[in-house]
SEDOKE-940464 format. One record per residue (C-alpha): residue number from 1; z, x, y; residue in one letter. Coordinates in Angstrom, 1 decimal, decimal comma, padded with zeros to 4 digits, m for minus. Each point is the difference from the previous one (the first is absolute). Layout:
  volo      up    east   north  senu
   NUM       Z       X       Y     a
...
This chain:
  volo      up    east   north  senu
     1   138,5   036,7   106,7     x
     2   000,8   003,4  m000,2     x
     3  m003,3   000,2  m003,1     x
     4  m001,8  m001,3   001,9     x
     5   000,0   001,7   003,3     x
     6  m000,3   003,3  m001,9     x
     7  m003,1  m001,2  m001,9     x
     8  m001,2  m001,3   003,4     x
     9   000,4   003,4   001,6     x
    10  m001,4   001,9  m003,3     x
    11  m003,2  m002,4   000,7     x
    12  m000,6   001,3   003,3     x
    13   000,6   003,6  m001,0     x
    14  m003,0  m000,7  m002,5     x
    15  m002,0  m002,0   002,7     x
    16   000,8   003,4   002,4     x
    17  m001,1   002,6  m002,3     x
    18  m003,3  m001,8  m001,5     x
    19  m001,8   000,1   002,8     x
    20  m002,2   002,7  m000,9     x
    21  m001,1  m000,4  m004,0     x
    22  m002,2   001,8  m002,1     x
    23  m000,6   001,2  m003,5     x
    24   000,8   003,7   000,6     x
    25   001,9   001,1  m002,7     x
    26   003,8   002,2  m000,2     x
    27   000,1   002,6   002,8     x
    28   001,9   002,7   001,2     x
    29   001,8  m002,4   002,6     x
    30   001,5  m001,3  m002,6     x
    31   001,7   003,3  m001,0     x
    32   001,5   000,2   003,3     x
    33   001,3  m003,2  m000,3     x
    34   001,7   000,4  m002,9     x
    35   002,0   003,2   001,8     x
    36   000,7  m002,2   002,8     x
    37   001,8  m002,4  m002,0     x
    38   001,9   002,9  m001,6     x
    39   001,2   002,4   003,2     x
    40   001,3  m003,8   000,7     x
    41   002,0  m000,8  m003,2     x
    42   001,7   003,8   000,1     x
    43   000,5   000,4   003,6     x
    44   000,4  m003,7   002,2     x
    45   004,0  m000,5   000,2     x
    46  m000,8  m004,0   000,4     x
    47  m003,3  m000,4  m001,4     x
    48   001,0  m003,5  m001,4     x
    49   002,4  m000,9   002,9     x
    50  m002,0  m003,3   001,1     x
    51  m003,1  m000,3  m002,6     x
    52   001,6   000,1  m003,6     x
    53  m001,7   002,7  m002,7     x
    54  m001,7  m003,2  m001,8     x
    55  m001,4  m001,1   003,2     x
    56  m001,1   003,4   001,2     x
    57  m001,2   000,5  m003,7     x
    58  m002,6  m002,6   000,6     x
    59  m000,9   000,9   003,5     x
    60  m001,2   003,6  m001,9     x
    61  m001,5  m001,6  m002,7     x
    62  m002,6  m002,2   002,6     x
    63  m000,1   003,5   002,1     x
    64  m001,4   002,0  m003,6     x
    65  m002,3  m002,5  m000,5     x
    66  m001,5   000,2   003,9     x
    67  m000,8   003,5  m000,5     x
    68  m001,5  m000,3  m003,4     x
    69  m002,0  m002,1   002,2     x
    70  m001,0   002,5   002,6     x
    71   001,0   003,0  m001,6     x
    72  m001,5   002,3   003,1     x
    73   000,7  m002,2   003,0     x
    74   002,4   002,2   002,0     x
    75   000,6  m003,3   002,6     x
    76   000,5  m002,2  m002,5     x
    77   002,5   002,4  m002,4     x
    78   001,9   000,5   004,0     x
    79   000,1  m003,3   000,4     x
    80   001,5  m000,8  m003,3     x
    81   002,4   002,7   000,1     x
    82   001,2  m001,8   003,7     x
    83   000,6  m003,4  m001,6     x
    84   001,8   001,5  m002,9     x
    85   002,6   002,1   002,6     x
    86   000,4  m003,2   002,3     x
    87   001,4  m001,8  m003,4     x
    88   002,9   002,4  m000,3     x
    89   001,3  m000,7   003,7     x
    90   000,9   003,2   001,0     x
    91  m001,3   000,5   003,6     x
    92   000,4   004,6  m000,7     x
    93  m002,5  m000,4  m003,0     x
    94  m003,7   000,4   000,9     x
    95  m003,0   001,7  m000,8     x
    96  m002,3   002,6   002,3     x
    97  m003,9  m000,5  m000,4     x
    98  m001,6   002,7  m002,1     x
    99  m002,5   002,0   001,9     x
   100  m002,9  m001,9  m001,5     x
   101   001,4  m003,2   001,4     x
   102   000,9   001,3   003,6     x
   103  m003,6   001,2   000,8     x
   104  m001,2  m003,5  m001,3     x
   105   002,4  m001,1   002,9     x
   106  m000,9   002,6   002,8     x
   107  m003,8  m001,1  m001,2     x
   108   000,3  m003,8  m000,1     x
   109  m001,2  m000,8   003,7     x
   110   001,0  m004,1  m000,3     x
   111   004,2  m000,3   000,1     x
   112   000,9  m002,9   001,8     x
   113   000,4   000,8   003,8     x
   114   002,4  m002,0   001,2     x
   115   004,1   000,8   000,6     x
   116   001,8  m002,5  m002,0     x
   117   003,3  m001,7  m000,2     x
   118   001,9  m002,2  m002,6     x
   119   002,4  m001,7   001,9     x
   120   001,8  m003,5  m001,4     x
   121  m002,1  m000,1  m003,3     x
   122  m003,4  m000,3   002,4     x
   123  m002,8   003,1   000,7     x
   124  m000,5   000,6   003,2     x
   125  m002,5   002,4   001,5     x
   126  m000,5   001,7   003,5     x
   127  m003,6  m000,4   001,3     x
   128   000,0   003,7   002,7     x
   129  m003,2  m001,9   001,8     x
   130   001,4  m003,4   000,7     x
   131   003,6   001,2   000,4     x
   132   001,1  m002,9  m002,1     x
   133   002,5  m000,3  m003,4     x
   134  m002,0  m002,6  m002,0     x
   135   001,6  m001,2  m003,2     x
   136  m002,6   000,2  m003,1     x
   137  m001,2  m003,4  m001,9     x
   138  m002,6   002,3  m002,2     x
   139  m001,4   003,3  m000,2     x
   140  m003,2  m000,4  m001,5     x
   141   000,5  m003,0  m001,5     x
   142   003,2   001,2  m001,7     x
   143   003,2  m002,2   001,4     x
   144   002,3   002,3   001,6     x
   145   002,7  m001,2  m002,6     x
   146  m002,3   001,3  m003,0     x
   147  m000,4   003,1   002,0     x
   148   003,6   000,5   000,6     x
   149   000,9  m000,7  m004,1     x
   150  m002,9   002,7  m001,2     x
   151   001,4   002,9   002,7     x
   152   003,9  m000,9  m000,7     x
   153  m000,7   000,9  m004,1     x
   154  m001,0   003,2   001,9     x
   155   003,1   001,2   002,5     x
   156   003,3   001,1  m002,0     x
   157   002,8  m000,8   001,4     x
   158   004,4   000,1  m001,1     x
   159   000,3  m002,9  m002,5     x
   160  m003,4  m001,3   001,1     x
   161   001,1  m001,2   003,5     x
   162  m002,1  m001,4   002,1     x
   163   001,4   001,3   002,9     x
   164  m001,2   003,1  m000,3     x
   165  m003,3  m000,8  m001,6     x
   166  m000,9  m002,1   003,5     x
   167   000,9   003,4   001,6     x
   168  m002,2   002,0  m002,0     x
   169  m002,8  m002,6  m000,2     x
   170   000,0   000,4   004,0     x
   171  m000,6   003,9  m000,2     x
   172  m002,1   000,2  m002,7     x
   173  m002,0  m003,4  m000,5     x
   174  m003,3   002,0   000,1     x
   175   000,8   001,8  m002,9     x
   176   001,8  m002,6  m002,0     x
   177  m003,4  m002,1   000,5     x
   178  m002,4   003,0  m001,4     x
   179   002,2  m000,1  m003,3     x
   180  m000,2  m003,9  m000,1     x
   181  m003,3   000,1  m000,3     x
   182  m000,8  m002,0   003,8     x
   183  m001,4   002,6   001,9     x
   184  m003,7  m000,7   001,5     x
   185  m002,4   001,2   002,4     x
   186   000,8  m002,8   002,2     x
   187   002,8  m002,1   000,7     x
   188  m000,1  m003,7   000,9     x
   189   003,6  m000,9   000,9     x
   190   000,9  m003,5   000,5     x
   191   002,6  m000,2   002,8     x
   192   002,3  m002,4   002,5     x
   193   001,5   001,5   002,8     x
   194   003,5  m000,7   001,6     x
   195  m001,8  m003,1   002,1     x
   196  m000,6  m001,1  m003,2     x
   197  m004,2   000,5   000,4     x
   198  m002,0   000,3  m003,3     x
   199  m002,4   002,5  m000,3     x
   200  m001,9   002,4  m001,9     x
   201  m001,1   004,1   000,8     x
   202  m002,1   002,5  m002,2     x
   203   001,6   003,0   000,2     x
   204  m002,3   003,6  m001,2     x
   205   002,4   001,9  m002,6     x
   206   000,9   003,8   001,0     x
   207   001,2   003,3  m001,6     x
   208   003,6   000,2  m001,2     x
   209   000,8   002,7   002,5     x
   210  m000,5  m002,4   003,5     x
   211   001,6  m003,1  m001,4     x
   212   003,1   002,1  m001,4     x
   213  m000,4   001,2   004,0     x
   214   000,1  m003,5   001,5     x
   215   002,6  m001,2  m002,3     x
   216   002,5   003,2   001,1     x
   217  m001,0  m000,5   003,4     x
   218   001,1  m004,2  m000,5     x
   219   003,4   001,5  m001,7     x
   220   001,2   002,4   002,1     x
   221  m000,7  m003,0   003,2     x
   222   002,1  m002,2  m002,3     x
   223   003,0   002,3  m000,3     x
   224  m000,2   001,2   003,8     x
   225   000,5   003,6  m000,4     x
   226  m001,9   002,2   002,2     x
   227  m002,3   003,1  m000,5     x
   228   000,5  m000,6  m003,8     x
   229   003,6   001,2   000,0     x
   230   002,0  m000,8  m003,0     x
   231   003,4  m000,7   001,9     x
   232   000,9  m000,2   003,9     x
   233   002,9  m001,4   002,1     x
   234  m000,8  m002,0   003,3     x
   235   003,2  m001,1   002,3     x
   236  m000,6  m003,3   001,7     x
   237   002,2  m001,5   003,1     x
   238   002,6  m001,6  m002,8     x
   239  m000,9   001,1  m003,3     x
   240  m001,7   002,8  m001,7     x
   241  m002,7   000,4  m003,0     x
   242   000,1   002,7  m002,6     x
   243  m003,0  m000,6  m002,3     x
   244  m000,5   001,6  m003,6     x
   245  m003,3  m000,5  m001,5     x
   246   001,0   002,8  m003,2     x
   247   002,5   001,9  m001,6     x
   248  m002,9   002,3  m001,4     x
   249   001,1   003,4   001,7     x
   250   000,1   003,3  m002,0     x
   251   000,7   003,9   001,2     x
   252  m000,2   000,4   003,7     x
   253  m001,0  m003,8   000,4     x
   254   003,3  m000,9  m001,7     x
   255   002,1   002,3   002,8     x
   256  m002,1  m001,8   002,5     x
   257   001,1  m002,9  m000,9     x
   258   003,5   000,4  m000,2     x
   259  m000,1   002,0   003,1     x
   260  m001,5  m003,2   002,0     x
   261   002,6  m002,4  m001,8     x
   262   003,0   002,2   001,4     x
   263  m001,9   000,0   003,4     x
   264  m001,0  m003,7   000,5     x
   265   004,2  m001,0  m001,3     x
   266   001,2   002,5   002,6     x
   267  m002,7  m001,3   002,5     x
   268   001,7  m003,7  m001,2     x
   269   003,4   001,1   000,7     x
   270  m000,6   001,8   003,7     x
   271  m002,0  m003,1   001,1     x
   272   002,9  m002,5  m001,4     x
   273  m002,8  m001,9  m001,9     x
   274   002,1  m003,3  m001,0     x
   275  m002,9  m001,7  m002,1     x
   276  m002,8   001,8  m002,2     x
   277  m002,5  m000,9  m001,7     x
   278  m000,9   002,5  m003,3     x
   279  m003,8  m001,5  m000,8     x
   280  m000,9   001,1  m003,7     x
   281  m002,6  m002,7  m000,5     x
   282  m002,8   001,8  m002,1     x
   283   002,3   003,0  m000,9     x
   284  m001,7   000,6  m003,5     x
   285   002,7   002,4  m001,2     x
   286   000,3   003,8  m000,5     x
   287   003,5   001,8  m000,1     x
   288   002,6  m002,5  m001,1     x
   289   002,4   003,0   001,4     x
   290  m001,9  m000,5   003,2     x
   291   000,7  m003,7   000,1     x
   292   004,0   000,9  m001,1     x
   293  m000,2   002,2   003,2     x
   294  m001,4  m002,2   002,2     x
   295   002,9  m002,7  m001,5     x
   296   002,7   002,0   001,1     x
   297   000,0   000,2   003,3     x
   298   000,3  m003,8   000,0     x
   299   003,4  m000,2  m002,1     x
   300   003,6   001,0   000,2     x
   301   000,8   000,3  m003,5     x
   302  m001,5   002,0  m003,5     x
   303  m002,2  m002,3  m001,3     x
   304  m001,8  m000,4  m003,4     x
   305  m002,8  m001,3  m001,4     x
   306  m001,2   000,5  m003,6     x
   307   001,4  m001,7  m002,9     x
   308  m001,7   001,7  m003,0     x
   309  m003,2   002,4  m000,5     x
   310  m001,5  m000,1  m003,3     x
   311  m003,2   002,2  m001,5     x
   312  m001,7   000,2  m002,7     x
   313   001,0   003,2  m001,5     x
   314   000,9   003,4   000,8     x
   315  m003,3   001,6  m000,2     x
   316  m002,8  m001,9   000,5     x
   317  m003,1   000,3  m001,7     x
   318  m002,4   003,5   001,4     x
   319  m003,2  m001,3  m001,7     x
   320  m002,5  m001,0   003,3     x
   321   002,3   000,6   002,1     x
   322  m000,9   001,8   002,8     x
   323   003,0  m000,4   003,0     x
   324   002,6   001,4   000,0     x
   325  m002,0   002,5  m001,0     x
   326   000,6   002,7  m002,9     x
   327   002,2   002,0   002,8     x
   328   001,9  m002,5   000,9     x
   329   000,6  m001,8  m003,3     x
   330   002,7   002,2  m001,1     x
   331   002,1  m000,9   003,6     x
   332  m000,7  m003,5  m001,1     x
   333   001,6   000,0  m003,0     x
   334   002,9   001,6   001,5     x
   335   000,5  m002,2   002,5     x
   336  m000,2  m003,2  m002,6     x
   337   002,6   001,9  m002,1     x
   338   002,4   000,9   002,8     x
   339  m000,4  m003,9   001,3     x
   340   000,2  m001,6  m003,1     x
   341   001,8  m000,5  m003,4     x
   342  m001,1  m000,4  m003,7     x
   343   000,5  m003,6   000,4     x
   344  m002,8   000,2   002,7     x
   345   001,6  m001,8   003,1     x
   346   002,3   001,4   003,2     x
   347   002,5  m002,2   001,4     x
   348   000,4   002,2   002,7     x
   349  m002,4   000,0   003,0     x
   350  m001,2   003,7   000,2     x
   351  m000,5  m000,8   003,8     x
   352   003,7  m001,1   000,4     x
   353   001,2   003,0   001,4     x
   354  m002,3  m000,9   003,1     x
   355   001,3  m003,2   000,5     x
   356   002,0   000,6   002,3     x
   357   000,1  m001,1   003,7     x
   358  m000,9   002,6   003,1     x
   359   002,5   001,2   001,8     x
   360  m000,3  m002,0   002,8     x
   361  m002,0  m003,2  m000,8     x
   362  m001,6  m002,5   002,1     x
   363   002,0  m003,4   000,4     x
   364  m001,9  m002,4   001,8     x
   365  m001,8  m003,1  m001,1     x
   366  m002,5   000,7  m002,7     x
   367  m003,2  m001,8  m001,2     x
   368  m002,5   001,1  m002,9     x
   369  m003,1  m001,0  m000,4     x
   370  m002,1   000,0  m003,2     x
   371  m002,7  m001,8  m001,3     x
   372  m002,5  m000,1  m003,2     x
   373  m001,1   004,0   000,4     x
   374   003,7   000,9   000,2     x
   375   000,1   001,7  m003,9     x
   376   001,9   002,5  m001,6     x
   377   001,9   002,2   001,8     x
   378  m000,6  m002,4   003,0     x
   379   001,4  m003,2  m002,0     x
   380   003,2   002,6  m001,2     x
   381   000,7   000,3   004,0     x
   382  m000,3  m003,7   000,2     x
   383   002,2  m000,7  m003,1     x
   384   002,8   002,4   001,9     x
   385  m000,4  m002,0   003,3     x
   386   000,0  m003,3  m001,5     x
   387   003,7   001,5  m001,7     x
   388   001,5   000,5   003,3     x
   389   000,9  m003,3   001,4     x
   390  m000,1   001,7   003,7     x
   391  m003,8   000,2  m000,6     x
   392  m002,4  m002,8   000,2     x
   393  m003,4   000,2  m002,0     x
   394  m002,8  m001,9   001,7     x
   395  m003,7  m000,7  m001,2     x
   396  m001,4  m000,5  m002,8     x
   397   000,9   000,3  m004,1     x
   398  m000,7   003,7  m000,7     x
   399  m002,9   001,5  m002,4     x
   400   003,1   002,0  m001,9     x
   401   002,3  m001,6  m002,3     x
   402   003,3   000,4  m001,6     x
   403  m001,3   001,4  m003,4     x
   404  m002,2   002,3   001,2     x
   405  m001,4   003,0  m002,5     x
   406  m000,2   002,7   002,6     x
   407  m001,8   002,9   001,4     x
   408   003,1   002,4  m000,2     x
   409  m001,8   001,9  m002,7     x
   410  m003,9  m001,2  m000,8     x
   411  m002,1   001,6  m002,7     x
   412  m004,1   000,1   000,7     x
   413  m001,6   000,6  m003,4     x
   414  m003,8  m000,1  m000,6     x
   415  m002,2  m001,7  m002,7     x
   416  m001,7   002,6  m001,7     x
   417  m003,3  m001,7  m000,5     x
   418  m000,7  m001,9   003,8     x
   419   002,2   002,2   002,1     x
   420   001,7  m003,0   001,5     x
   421   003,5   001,0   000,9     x
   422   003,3  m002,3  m000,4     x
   423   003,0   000,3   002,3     x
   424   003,0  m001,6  m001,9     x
   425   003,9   000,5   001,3     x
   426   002,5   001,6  m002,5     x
   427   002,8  m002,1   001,5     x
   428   001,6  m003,5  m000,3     x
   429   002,8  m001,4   002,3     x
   430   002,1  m002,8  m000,2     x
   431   002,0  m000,3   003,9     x
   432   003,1  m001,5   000,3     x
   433   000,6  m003,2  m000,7     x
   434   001,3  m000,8   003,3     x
   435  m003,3   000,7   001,5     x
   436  m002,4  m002,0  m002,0     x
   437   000,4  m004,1  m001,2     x
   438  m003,5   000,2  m001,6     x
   439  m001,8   003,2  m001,5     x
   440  m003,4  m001,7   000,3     x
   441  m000,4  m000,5   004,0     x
   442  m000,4   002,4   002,6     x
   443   003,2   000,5   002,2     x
   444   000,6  m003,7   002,4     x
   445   000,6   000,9   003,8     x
   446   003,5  m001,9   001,2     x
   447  m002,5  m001,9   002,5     x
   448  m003,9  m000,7  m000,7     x
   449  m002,5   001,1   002,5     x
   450  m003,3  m000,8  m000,3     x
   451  m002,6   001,3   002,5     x
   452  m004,4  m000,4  m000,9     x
   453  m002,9   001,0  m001,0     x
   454  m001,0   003,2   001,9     x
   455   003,2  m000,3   001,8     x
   456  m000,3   003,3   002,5     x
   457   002,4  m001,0   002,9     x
   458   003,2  m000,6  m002,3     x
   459   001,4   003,3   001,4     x
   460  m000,3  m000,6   003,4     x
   461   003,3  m000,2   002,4     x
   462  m000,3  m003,7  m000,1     x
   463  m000,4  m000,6  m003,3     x
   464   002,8   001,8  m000,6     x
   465   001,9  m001,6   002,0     x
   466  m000,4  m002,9  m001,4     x
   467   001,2   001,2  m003,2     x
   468   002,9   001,5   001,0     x
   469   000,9  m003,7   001,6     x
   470  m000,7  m001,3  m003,8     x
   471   002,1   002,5  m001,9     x
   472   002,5   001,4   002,4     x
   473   000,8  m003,0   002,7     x
């Protein structure tokens, strides 16, 4: 079985990648994939973590033989080079359009227009004229489940999870549907609506700039923040809310930060706030230190988290690479050395020192809530509050996982020949034991809560309500 589903899923990765042919010969494309594949092999620390060498080995192999194809087709050679991350299932590993390829974006004037949502294995869109959530039968023709299977060889994800690939599917549909190949002028979308009506709407594509405007503007209704603020705390009559869309705070933004945690606790403790709510549905990540801070004000005891860190070597390759920079490179090395042994791995947390609790921390009831954006340093928070059996996680699986490679230290090199930068981390973590059963899944709330589509009143005092009365009765 195990054959065969690999030969079934090295089919379609021929099926994706032949959708342009011609009889151009070699190109330089091809040289740049070639470095690709090697800034991998010196530099991933889990390059073969969920698709073996052999299997990646062939994955390359259809990938040469694409661009050999279309040796000066930038969107194709992007496109390829997505597919081939998405097989290693690391969620830190991506690539940043060349320049070439972004102005073809900021130029194309047809991107789907539509906010989007995969929700329960289903595409769902939001139509701003008819104020409706209509579920999608076809989009020009194509079934919604055909569309779905071209865009999720596209979104990278920790051990290919498809939690966090609905989650980026949702954001960044748009795009994911320009690489497949799908975009038009026009799109007729086949539809039924919540009464379950039938119908059918031509919708007139746009430029990437409005619909990346009307999908934020559909996110940040979803998560219920106002003013676009990352974080806020709202008191209520019997509870209150702290909500955490990011850990990504550096410099003054980091002091900020910290500064409104120690504020909104003390706020907590002169109000005698008995039940809170800490909301980090759609936190993406940032400073795991961040999420460790936030983490202990919520315990009365040190605390720990990772297992074993791993990387590749002690100096990776400088070839392409172009961050950390030439002036920062030599701090790098210095800090892998100080961190780590000749046996390559840590035992030892280098964050352990802050996990410790605050001096006065809160003690009342506590609930988290995550969902499928909650990744990286957002899942690590998770993973700490699902530890603590005085905390109850709520929601949804999270995008993060238990194996994660991380963003502690990421390199950005450049292929020489396209420009296209890569963005792969330096680091691999293995948590303890005691906070993962299965290395493949996101992180599984104590209690399931599933809201909808478009959902933009799951924050209000009512809502809430009721889900304090689910997880705290």
């Amino acid at each position: 079985m195990a054959a065969i589903e690999v030969n079934m899923r090295l089919r379609n990765f021929v099926v994706f990648g032949l959708l342009v042919i011609s009889l151009a010969s070699y190109g330089s494309q091809l040289s740049d994939l070639k470095s690709f594949k090697k800034i991998l092999e010196e530099n991933h620390p889990g390059l073969y973590e969920y698709t073996s060498k052999e299997e990646f080995t062939k994955y390359y192999s259809v990938a040469e033989e694409v661009i050999k194809q279309q040796p000066d087709n930038i969107h194709l050679f992007t496109r390829t080079l997505a597919s081939l991350i998405e097989k290693i299932g690391c969620g830190h590993t991506r690539i940043e359009a060349s320049d070439s390829f972004t102005q073809d974006l900021l130029s194309y004037p047809y991107f789907f227009p539509l906010a989007v949502e995969v929700w329960q294995g289903a595409l769902y869109v939001y139509d701003e004229n008819a104020s409706k959530v209509l579920r999608v039968k076809t989009i020009n023709n194509e079934s919604s489940e055909t569309i779905l299977d071209s865009v999720y060889d596209l979104a990278s994800s920790d051990a290919r999870s498809l939690a966090l690939k609905n989650h980026l599917i949702s954001s960044r549909f748009f795009t994911y549907l320009y690489l497949s190949g799908l975009s038009a002028e026009n799109y007729v979308v086949e539809w039924v609506d919540n009464k379950g009506i039938v119908g059918k709407t031509v919708y007139k594509g746009e430029r990437i700039q409005k619909v990346a405007q009307t999908n934020g503007s559909r996110q940040q209704l979803k998560y219920g923040l106002e003013n676009g603020n990352q974080y806020q705390l709202k008191h209520y009559q019997d509870f209150s809310l702290l909500s955490v869309r990011s850990f990504a705070f550096q410099g003054e933004a980091e002091k900020l930060f910290k500064s409104f945690l120690s504020q909104a606790f003390e706020s907590l403790k002169k109000k005698n706030v008995k039940r809170l709510i800490i909301d980090v549905m759609g936190n993406g990540g940032g400073s795991r230190a961040l999420s460790v801070e936030l983490f202990s004000y919520l315990t009365t005891h040190s605390f720990e988290q990772r297992q074993i860190t791993r990387i590749k070597g002690l100096k990776p390759s400088f070839n392409n690479l172009v961050k950390p920079n030439e002036q920062y490179y030599d701090k790098v090395m210095e800090l892998l050395s100080n961190r780590y042994s000749k046996q390559l791995e840590q035992s030892k947390d280098h964050l352990s020192k802050n996990m410790k609790p605050q001096a006065n921390p809160y003690k009342g009831e506590v609930v988290v809530l995550v969902d499928n954006g909650t990744y990286s340093a957002g899942a690590e928070f998770a993973l700490l509050a699902k530890e603590n059996p005085k905390i109850i996680v709520a929601g949804m699986e999270t995008g993060g996982n238990c194996m994660q490679h991380n963003g502690d230290l990421t390199l950005t090199y450049e292929l020489p020949v396209t420009k296209t930068k890569m963005e792969i981390p330096y680091v691999h973590i293995k948590h303890a034991q005691s906070l993962c059963s299965n290395n493949k899944d996101g992180i599984m709330p104590d209690i399931q809560i599933e809201t909808s589509p478009f959902n933009t009143d799951f924050f209000s005092e009512s809502k809430l309500k009721v889900l304090l009365s689910k997880t705290l009765p």
